[in-house]
BABA-152496 format. One record per residue (C-alpha): residue number from 1; x, y, z. Coordinates in steps of 0.1 Angstrom, whole numbers. Each point is the difference from the previous one (the first is absolute). Example, Ala and Ser with C-alpha at 12.3 -4.5 7.8 and 13.67 -1.06 7.14 Angstrom:
residues 2
[r 1,[123,-45,78]]
[r 2,[14,34,-7]]
***
This chain:
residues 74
[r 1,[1042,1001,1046]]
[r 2,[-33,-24,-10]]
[r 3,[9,-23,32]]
[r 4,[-5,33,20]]
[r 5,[-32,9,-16]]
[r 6,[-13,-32,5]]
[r 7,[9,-4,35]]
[r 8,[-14,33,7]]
[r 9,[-34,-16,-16]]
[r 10,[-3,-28,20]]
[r 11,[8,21,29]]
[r 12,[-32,18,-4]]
[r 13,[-17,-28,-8]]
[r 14,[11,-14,31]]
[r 15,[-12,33,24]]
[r 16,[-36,-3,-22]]
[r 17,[0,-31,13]]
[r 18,[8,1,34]]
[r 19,[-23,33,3]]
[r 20,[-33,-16,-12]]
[r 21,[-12,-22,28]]
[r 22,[-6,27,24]]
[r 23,[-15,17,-28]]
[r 24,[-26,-27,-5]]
[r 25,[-7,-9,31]]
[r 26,[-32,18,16]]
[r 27,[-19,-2,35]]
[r 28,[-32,-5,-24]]
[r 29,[-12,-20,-26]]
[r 30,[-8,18,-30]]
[r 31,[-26,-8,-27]]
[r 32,[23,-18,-24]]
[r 33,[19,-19,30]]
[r 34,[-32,-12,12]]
[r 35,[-5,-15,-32]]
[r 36,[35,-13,-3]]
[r 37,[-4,22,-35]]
[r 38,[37,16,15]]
[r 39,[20,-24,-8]]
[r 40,[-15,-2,-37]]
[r 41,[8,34,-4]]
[r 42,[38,-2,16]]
[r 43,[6,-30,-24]]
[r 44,[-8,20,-24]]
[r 45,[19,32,6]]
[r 46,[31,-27,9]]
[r 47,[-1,-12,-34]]
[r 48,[0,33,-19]]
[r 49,[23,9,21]]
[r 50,[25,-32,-6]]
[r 51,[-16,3,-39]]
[r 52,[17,37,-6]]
[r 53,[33,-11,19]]
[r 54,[2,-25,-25]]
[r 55,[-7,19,-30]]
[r 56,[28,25,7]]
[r 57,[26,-22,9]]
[r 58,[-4,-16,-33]]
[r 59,[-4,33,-16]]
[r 60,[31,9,19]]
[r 61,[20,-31,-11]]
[r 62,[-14,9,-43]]
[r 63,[15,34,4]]
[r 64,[35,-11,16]]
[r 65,[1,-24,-29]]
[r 66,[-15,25,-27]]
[r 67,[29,27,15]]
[r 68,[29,-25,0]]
[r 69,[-12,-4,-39]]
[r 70,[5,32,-7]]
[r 71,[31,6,18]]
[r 72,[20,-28,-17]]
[r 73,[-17,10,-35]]
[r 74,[21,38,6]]
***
């Protein structure tokens, strides 16, 4: 059942992905793409991003271990 959920993740993932170049792309310039301050700011949000799905994969993997601990201690 965890290979399911995290295929399912990726899967998302994968449609964020594939959705956000039409979403970023714009007849105009706008102030922070004139600047080239837009790619500061999408680096950014990228590695928050990547930051939290770290964090709660490893958070996943302490609880799996923490519950398999208390499992055989029954």
């Amino acid at each position: 059942m965890k290979f399911f959920k995290k295929q399912f993740f990726l899967v998302i993932i994968l449609l964020h992905s594939i959705s956000l170049p039409p979403v970023l792309a714009q007849s105009k310039p706008g102030l922070m793409e004139s600047n080239g301050k837009i790619y500061v700011v999408l680096g950014v949000i990228l590695l928050i991003f990547f930051g939290l799905i770290i964090w709660l994969w490893r958070l996943d993997r302490k609880l799996t271990k923490i519950e398999h601990h208390l499992n055989n201690n029954e």
